[in-house]
C-alpha positions as CSV (number, residue, x, y, z in Angstrom):
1,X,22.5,-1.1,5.1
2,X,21.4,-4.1,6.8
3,X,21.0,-6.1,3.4
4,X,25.0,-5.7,2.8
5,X,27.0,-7.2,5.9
6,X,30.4,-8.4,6.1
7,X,31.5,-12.2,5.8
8,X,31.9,-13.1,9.6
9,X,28.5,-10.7,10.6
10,X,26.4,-12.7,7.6
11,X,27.6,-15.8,8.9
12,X,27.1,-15.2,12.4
13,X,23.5,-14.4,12.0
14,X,23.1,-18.0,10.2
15,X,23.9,-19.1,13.6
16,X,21.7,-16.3,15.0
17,X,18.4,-17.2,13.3
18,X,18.6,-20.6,16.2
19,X,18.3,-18.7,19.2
20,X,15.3,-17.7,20.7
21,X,14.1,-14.2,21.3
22,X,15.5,-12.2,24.5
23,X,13.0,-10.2,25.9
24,X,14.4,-6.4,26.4
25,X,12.9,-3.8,28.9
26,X,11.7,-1.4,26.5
27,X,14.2,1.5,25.5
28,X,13.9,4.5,22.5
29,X,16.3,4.2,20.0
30,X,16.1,5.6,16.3
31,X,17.3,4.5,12.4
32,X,20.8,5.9,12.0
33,X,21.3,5.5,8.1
34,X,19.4,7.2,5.6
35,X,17.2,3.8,5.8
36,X,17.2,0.6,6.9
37,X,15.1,-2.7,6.2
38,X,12.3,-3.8,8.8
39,X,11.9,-7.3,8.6
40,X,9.0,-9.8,9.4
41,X,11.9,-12.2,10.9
42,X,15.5,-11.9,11.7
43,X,17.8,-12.5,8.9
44,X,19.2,-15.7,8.9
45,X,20.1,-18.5,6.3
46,X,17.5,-16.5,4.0
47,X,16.5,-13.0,4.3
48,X,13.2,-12.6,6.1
49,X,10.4,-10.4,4.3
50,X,10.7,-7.2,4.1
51,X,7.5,-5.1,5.2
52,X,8.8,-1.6,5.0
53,X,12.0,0.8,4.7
54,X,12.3,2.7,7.6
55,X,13.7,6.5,7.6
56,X,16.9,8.2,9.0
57,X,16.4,9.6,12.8
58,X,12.7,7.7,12.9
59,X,12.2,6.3,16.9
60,X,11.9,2.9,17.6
61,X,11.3,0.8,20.7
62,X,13.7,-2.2,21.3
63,X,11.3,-4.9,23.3
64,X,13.1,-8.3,22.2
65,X,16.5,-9.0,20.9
66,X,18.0,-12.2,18.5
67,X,21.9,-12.4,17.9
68,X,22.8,-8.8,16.2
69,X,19.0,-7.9,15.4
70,X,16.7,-6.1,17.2
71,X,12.9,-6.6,17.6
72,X,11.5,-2.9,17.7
73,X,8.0,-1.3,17.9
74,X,7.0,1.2,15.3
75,X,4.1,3.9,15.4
76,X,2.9,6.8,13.4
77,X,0.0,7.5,11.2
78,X,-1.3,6.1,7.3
79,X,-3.9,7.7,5.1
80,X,-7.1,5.6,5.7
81,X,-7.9,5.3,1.9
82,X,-4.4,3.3,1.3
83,X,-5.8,0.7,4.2
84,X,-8.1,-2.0,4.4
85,X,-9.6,-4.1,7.8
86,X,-8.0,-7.3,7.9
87,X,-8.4,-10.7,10.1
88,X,-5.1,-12.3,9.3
89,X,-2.7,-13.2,12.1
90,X,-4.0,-11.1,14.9
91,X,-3.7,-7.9,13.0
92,X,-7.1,-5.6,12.6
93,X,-5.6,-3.4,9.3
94,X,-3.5,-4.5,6.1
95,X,-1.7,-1.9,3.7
96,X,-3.9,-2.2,0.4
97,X,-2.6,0.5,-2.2
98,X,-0.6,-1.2,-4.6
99,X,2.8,1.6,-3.8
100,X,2.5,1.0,-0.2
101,X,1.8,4.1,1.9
102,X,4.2,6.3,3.8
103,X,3.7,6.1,7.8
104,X,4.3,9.6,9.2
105,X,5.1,11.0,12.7
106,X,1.3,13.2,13.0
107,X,-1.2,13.5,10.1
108,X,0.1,15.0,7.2
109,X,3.6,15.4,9.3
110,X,6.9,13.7,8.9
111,X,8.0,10.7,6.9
112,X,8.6,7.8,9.3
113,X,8.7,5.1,6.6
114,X,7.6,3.7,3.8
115,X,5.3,1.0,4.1
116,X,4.5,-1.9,1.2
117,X,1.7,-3.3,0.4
118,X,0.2,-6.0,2.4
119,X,1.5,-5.0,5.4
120,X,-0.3,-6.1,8.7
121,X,-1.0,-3.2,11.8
122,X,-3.0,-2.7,14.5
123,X,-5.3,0.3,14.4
124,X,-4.5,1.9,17.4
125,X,-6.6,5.4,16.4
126,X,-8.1,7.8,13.9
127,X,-8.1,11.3,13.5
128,X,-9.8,12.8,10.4
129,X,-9.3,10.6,7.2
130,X,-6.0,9.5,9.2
131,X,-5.2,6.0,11.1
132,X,-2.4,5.9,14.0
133,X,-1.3,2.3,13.5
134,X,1.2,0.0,15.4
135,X,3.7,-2.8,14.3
136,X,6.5,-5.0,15.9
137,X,9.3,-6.3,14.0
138,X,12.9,-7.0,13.2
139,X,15.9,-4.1,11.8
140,X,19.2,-4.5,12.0
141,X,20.8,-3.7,15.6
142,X,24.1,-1.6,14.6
143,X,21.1,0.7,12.8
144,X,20.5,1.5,15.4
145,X,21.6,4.4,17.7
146,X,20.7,6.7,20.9
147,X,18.0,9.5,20.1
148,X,20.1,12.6,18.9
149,X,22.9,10.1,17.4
150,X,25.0,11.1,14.1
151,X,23.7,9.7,10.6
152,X,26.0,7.1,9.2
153,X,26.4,7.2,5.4
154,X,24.2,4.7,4.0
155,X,23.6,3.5,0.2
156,X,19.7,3.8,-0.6
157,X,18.9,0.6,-2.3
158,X,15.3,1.4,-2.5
159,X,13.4,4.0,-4.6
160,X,12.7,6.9,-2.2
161,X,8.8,7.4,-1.0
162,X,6.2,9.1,-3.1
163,X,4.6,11.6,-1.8
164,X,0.9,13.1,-2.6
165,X,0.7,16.0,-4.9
166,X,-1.0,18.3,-2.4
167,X,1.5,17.5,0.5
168,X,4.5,18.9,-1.4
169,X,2.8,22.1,-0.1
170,X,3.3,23.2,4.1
171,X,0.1,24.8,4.9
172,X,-1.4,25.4,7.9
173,X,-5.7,24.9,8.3
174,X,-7.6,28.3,7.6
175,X,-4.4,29.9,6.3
176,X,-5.6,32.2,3.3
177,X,-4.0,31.5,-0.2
178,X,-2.8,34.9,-0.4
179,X,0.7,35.1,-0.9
180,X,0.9,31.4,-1.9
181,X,2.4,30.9,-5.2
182,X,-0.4,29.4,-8.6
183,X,2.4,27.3,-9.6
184,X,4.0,24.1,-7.8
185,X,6.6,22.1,-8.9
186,X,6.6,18.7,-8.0
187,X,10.2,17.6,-6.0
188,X,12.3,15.1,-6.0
189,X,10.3,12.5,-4.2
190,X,7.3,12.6,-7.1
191,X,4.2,12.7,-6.2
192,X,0.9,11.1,-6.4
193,X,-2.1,12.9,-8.5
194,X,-5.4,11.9,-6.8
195,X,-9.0,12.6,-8.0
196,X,-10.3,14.2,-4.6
197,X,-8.1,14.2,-1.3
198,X,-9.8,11.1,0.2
199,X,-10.7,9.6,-3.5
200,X,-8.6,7.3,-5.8
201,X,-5.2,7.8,-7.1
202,X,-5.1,8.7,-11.0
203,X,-1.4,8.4,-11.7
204,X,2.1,9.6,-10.4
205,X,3.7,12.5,-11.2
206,X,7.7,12.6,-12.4
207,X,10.2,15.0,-10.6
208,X,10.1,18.6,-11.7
209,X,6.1,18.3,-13.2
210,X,4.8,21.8,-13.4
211,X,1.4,22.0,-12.0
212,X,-1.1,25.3,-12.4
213,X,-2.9,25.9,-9.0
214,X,-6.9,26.3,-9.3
215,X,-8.0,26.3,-5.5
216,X,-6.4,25.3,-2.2
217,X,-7.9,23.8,1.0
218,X,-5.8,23.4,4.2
219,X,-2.6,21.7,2.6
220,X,-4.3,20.1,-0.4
221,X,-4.2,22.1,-3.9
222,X,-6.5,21.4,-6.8
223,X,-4.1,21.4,-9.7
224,X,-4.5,21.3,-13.5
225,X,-1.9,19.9,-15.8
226,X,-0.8,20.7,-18.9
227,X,0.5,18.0,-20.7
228,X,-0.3,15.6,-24.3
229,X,-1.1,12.0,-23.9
230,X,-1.1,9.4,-27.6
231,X,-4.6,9.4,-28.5
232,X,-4.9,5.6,-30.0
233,X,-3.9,4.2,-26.8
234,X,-7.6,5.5,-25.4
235,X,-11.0,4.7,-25.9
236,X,-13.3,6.2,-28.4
237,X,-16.1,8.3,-26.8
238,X,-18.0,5.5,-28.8
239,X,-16.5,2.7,-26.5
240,X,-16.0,4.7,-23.6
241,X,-19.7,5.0,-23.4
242,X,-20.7,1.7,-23.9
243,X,-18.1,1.0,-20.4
244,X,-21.4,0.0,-18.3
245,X,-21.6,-3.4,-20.3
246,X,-17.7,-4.1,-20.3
247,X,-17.3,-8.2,-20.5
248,X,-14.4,-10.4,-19.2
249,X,-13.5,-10.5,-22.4
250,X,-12.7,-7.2,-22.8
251,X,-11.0,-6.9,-19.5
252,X,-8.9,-9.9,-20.5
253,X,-8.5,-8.0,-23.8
254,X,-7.3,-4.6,-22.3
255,X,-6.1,-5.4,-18.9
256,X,-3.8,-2.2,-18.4
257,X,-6.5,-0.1,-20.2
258,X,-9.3,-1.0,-17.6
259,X,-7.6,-1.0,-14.3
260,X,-9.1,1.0,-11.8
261,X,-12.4,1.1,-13.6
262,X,-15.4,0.5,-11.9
263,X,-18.2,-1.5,-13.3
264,X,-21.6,-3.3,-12.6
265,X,-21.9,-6.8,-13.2
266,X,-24.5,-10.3,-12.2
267,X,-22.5,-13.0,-11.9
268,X,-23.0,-16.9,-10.7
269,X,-21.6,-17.4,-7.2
270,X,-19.5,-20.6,-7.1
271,X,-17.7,-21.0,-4.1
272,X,-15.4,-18.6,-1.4
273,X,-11.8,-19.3,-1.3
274,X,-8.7,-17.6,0.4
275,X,-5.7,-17.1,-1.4
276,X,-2.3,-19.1,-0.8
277,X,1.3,-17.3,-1.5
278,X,1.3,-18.4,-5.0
279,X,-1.5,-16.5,-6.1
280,X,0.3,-13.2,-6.5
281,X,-2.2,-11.4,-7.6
282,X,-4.3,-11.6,-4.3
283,X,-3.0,-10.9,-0.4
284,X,-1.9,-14.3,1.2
285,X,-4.5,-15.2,3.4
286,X,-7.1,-12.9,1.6
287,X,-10.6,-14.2,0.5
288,X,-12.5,-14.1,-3.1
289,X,-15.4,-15.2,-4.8
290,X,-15.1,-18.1,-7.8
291,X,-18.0,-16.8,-9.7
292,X,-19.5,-17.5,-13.5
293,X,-19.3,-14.3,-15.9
294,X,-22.1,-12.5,-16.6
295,X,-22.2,-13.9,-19.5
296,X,-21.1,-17.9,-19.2
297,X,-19.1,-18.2,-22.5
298,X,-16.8,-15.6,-20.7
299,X,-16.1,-18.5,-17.7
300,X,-15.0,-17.5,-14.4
301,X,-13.9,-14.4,-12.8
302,X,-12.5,-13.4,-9.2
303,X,-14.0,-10.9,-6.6
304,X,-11.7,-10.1,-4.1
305,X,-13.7,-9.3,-1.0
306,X,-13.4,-7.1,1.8
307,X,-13.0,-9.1,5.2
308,X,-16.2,-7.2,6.7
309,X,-18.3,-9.0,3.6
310,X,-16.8,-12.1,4.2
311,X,-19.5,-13.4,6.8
312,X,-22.4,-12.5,4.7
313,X,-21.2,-14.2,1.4
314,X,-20.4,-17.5,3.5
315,X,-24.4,-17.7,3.8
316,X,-24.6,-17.5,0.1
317,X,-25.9,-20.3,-1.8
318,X,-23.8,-22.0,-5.2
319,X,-25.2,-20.8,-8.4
320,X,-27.1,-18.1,-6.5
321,X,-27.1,-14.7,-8.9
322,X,-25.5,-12.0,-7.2
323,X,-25.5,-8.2,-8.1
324,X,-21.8,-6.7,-7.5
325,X,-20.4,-3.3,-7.8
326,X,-16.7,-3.6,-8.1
327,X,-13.0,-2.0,-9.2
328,X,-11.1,-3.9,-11.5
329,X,-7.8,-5.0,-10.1
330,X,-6.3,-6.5,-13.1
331,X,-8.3,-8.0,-16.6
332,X,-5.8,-10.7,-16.6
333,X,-4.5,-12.7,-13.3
334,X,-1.2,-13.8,-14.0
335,X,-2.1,-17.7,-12.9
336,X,-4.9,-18.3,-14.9
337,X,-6.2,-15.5,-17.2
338,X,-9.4,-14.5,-15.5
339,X,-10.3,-10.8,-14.3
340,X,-10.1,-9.8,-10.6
341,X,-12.4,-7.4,-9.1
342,X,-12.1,-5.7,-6.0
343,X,-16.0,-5.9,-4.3
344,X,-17.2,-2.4,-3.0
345,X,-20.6,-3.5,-2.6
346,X,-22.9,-6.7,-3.2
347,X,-26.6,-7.7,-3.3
């Protein structure tokens, strides 16, 4: 893996990180291990960031070259719903679900790699409720091998990618159910549980989950599980009706219990600010409303913003009222305590 070298490779990379970039005429290639790191910058004195874990036998181009890395191109296809647009550094689309997103060879096709979240692409298509996206990084350069070459063994370090539920099942569009077996089991990999197939994410589901099938549509399957969950750690139907006039104190309150919700609130604009890297519960670089509580004993909240909504609030006036609808990201933000919203729409 390119996160475990030998003494003299580790130390000649220190020396590496100095050199410049040597432009390459571009030629395919492909991930030999079971997985390898791709890297924002080579690795030198310190590791650069990793952005995602790319699969065994995915192609690559080689365009640049540093020392013993390799500056590659990567392309394949996200679902949409796990993206978001984005401004920052030349780059038009950022990874936004918080377990990162698999990038696959053709919708709904082959695993590439595994993606985290906050990483920056360029849209380079769409097809359906699928994005084909484009990145240029750094990987390792003995990971790489000549299309057809044999796997190297290779210790996984990371958790292997989660797949939906529906896609555990190969399908082709308009092929009748007949046949098709009313239970799946979900496989090794897990798999994600989602309220629609372009809708939210409910949960994940543990290897070997038994799943009853209700309907199926192309390679999706409506599901129903059968399972018990600890009733005190949920809402009365008291309380859960009353969720239209949730306050920031209840979100601070209950942060794990209200996640995802969506909720209706007037709050007092205050200012627009971007996030820095120590903010860790926003992206770096990504922009959010200071804003009073509905009600002002509850003091501030956060409202992350989309970048497409970012001109329009700039024209907003301070203590102007605003109307938001928005997800709750976390009840709690682990600098200062307030709530974080993620703003779907605002008036």
């Amino acid at each position: 893996m390119g996160n475990i070298r030998p003494q003299l490779l580790a130390a000649a990379s220190v020396l590496t990180l100095f050199y410049a970039a040597v432009p390459l005429g571009a030629q395919t290639s492909q991930v030999v291990p079971a997985e390898e790191n791709l890297r924002q910058e080579p690795e030198g004195a310190l590791p650069g960031k990793r952005l995602a874990t790319v699969f065994q036998g995915t192609p690559v181009e080689i365009v640049g070259r540093r020392g013993q890395w390799r500056e590659v191109t990567i392309e394949g296809w996200v679902w949409s719903q796990s993206a978001r647009s984005s401004t920052r550094n030349g780059f038009n689309l950022v990874i936004a679900n918080q377990g990162g997103e698999n990038l696959r060879e053709r919708p709904n096709g082959k695993i590439l790699a595994r993606l985290l979240q906050g990483f920056l692409l360029e849209r380079v298509g769409q097809q359906g409720g699928w994005t084909r996206v484009r990145r240029t990084a750094w990987i390792w350069g003995p990971s790489l091998g000549a299309p057809g070459a044999t796997p190297a063994v290779a210790t996984a370090d990371d958790p292997p990618p989660i797949t939906r539920a529906a896609e555990t099942v190969e399908q082709s569009p308009g092929e009748p159910a007949a046949g098709l077996s009313d239970r799946l089991a979900v496989g090794s990999t897990g798999a994600y549980l989602l309220v629609s197939p372009d809708g939210d994410t409910l949960g994940t589901l543990q290897p070997g989950t038994d799943l009853q099938v209700l309907a199926r549509e192309g390679n999706w399957a409506r599901v129903r599980l059968d399972a018990w969950v600890w009733t005190p750690a949920f809402l009365t139907e008291e309380a859960d009706m009353g969720q239209a006039d949730l306050s920031a104190s209840d979100l601070r309150a209950n942060p794990e219990t209200y996640a995802g919700r969506t909720i209706q609130w007037e709050v007092q604009y205050v200012s627009l600010e971007q996030a820095d890297a120590v903010r860790t519960d926003f992206y770096e670089g990504e922009y959010f409303i200071l804003a009073r509580a509905p009600d002002p004993s509850d003091g501030f909240v956060y409202l992350a913003l989309p970048p497409e909504l970012v001109p329009a609030v700039e024209k907003i006036r301070q203590l102007q009222t605003l109307r938001v609808l928005a997800r709750v990201r976390t009840g709690s933000s682990a600098q200062m305590g307030n709530p974080i919203l993620d703003v779907l729409t605002i008036e």
